[in-house]
C-alpha positions in Angstrom: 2.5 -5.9 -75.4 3.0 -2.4 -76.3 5.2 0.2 -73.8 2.5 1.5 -72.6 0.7 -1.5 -71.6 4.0 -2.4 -70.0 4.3 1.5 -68.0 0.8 1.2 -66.9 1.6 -2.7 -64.9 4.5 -0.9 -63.6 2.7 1.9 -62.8 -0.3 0.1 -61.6 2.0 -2.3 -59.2 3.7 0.7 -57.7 0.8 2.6 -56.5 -0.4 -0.7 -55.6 2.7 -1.2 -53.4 3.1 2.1 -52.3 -0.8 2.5 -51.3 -0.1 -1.3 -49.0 3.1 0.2 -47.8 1.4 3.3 -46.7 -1.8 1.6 -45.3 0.9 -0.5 -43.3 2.4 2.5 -41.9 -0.6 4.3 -40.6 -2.0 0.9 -38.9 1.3 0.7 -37.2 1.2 3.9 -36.1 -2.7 3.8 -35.1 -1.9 0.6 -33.1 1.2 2.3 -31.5 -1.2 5.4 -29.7 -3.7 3.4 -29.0 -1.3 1.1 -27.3 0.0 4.2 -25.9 -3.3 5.6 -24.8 -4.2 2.3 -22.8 -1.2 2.8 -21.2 -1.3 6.2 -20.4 -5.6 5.5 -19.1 -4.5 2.5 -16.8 -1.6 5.3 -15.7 -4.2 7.7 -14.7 -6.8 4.6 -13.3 -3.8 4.2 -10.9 -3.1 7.6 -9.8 -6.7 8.1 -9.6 -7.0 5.2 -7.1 -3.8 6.1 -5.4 -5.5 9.8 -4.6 -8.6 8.4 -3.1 -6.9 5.9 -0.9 -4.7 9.3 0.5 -7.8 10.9 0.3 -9.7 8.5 2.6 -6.2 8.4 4.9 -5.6 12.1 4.7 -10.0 12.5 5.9 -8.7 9.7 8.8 -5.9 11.4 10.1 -7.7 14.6 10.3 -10.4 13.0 12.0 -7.6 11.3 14.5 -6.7 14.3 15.0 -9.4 16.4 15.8 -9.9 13.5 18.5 -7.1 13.7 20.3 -7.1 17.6 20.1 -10.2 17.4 21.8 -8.7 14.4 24.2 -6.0 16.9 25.0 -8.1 19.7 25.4 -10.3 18.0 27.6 -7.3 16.5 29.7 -6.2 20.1 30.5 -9.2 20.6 31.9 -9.2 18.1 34.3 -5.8 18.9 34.8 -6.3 22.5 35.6 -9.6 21.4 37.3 -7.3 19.5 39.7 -4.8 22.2 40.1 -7.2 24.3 41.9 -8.8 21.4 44.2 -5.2 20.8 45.1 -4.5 24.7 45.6 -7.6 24.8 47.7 -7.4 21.9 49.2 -3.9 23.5 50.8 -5.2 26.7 51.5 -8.1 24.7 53.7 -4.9 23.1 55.3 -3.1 26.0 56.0 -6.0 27.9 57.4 -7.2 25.3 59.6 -3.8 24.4 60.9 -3.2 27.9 61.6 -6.3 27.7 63.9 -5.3 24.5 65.1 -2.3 25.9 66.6 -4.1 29.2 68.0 -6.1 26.9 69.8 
C-alpha cells in the first residue's frame, strides 16, 4: 500500500465521518423545530379555544345585559307610571276633601 492509497482511506473515512456528523446535526436540529412547532401549534389550539369560550361569555354577558337594561328600563316605567297614580290619586283626595268640608 502506497501513500496515496493510504491518504485516500483517510480521506475517504473523514468525509465519511464528517458527512454522518453533519447529517446528525441537521436531524437534530429538524427534530428540535418541529418539536418546537408542535409546541408552539398546541399553544395557539389553546389560546384559540380560550378566545372563543370569552367569546361565547363576552356575547352572554352582553346579552345579560341588554336584559336587565331593558328590566330596568321597563321597571322605571312602572315606577314613574305609579308616581303619577299616586300624585293623582292625592290630588282626588285633596279636592274631594276640600269639598267634603265645604259641605
Amino acid at each position: 500500500m502506497d501513500w496515496f492509497t493510504g491518504f485516500s482511506i483517510v480521506a475517504i473515512t473523514t468525509g465519511v465521518t464528517i458527512s454522518v456528523v453533519v447529517l446528525a446535526a441537521v436531524g437534530s436540529i429538524r427534530r428540535s423545530l418541529n418539536e418546537g412547532a408542535l409546541r408552539q401549534s398546541q399553544h395557539i389550539k389553546s389560546l384559540s379555544e380560550t378566545i372563543a369560550s370569552l367569546s361565547a361569555q363576552q356575547q352572554a354577558a352582553q346579552t345579560r345585559i341588554q336584559q336587565l337594561t331593558d328590566a330596568h328600563r321597563k321597571l322605571t316605567e312602572e315606577f314613574n307610571a305609579l308616581g303619577e297614580r299616586l300624585s293623582d290619586a292625592d290630588t282626588v283626595q285633596r279636592v274631594s276633601g276640600t269639598a267634603k268640608l265645604l259641605h
